[in-house]
N, C-alpha and C positions, 0 to 999 in steps of 0.2 A: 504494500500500500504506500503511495505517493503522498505527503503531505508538504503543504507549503508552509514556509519556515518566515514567520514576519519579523521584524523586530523594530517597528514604529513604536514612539512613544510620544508623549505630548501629556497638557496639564489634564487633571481630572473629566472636564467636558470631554474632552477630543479622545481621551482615551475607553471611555463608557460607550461614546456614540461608534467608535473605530470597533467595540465589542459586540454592538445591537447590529452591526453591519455585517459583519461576520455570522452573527446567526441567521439574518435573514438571508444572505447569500448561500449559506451551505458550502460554500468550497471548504476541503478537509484542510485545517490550517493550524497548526502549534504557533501560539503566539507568547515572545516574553517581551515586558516592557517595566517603565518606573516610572510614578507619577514626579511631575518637575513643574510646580515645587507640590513641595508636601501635600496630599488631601484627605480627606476621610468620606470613606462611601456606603453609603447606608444601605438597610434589602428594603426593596419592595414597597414591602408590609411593614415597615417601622414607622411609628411617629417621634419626626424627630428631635423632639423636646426633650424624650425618655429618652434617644439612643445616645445626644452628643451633649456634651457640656457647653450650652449656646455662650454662658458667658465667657469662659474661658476659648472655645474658638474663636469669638469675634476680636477679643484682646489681641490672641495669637495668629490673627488673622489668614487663618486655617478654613479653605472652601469647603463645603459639604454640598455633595452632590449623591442625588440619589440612583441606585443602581435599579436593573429591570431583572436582574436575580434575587432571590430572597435572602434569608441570614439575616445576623447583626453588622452590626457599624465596625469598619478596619479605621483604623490609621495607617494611611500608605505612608512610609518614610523614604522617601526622594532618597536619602544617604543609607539606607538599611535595607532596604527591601525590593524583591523582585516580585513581581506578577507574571500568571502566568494565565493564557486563554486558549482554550482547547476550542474549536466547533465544526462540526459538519456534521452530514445527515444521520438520524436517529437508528438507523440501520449498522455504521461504524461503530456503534457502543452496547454492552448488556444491554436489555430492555428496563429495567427498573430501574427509580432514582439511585437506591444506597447499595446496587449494582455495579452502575455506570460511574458512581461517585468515586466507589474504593477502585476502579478499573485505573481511572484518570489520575487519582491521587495517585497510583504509584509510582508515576512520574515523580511526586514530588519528593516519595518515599527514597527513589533511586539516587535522587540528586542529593539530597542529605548524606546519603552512604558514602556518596561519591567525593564529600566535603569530610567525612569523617566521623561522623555520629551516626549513633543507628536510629530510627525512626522508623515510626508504626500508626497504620492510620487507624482511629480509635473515632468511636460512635458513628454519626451522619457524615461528619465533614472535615474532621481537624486530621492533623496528622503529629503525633506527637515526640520529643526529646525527651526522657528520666520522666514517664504521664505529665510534662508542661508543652501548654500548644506552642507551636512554631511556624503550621499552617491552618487557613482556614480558608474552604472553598463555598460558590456557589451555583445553581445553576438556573439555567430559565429554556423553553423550548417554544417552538412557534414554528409552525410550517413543514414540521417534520426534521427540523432542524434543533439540533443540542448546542446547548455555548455553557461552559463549565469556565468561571476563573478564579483566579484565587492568587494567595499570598504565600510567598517565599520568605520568614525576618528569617537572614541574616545579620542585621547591625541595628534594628531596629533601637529610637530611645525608646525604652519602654516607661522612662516616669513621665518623657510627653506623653506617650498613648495613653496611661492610668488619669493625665488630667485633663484629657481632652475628650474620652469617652465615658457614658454612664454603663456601668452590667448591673443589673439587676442583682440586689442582694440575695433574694434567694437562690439564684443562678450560683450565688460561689457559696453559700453556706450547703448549697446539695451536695458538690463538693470537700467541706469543710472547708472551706479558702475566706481568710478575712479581704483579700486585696487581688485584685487584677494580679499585681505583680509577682502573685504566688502560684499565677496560672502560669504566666505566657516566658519566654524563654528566645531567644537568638540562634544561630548556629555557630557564632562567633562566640559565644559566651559558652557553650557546650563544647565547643572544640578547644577553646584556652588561647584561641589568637583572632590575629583582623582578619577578614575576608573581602575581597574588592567584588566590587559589583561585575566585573569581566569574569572573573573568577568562577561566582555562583553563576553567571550565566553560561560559560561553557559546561559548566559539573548538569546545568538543567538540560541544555541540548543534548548532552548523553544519556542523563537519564530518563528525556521524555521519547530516546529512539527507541524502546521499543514499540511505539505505535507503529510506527515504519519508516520508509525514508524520508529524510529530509530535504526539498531543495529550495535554499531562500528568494523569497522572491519579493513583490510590491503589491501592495493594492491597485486593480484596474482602475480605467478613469471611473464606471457605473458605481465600483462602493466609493469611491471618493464622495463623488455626488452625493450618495444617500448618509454618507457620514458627514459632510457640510451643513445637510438639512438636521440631521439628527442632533448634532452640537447644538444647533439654538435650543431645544428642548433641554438640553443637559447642563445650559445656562440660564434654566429658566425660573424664577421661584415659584411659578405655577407648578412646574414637576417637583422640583428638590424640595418643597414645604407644603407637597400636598395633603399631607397627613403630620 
């Protein structure tokens, strides 16, 4: 199986509308990008008064856009973290969500290995270092088409993301965890040294070939187009603050 290999990135709009384009076109496409600068992307179904810390993002003048996958709120860190986007048609993957889910995460499983820590994808969506998450994916389908993406921390700051996002108390007391910070974890911080962003992205292109080949390529001019249109949605507060 042939896949195209993208590695476009842009700020949070262009990179949400770059992933809505991707699923509605269906070409089979492994995608890794970083948001530049910094953002936080909310699911779906979040209201997001309860997901982000409004007043501390607006201080830290940190964009929140809302995503068309579900899940909770990420902190994308520009300097720690990769993204990754899987999609093409629904026939390419298991037929079930938490099939398809742990298929795709093991890409991300591979590339943690490949960086030096073991990791194991654990419940719906996370994939985890020593049980602390490291990744967290999502997915959305339309047209018989799947788009799965998600996050790679490597370097992530983790006391920005505990003050920029809210979890739900009883989300970490289910757990037993008083703090975010007792959850989530780096692969820098599990491996005991720096990691560059080039670095994690070649350990992911290895670890996501087992889908199949890779050959890198571009967005045609037709998803340009429909990701041009989509952007304005993804800058809009009609979408990001519709719940």
């Amino acid at each position: 199986m042939r896949w195209r290999l993208l590695l476009e990135s842009g700020d949070a709009a262009l990179n949400m509308a770059i992933d809505e384009a991707l699923m509605r076109f269906g070409i089979p496409t492994v995608r890794f990008y970083r948001f530049s600068p910094s953002a936080i992307t909310i699911g779906y179904f979040q209201r997001i008064s309860s997901s982000v810390n409004l007043e501390e993002v607006r201080r830290a003048n940190v964009r929140v856009v809302r995503r068309i996958t579900g899940g909770g709120s990420v902190y994308h860190d520009e300097n720690g973290e990769l993204t990754y986007s899987v999609a093409g048609g629904e026939a390419l993957f298991p037929r079930g969500v938490l099939e398809s889910m742990k298929y795709i995460c093991e890409g991300v499983v591979r590339t943690i290995r490949i960086l030096g820590a073991d990791a194991e994808f654990s419940g719906v969506n996370d994939v985890l270092i020593s049980n602390k998450k490291v990744s967290g994916s999502a997915q959305a389908r339309e047209g018989g088409n799947l788009l799965q993406h998600g996050t790679i921390m490597y370097a992530t700051d983790l006391e920005r993301l505990a003050s920029l996002l809210w979890v739900p108390r009883e989300k970490l007391e289910d757990k037993g965890l008083r703090s975010i910070l007792e959850r989530v974890t780096t692969i820098s911080r599990e491996v005991n040294r720096d990691l560059s962003f080039d670095e994690v992205l070649n350990a992911a292109i290895e670890g996501f070939s087992f889908l199949g080949e890779f050959q890198e390529g571009e967005l045609s001019e037709e998803e340009w187009k429909l990701v041009d249109m989509l952007v304005e949605k993804y800058s809009s507060d009609s979408w990001n603050f519709r719940r």
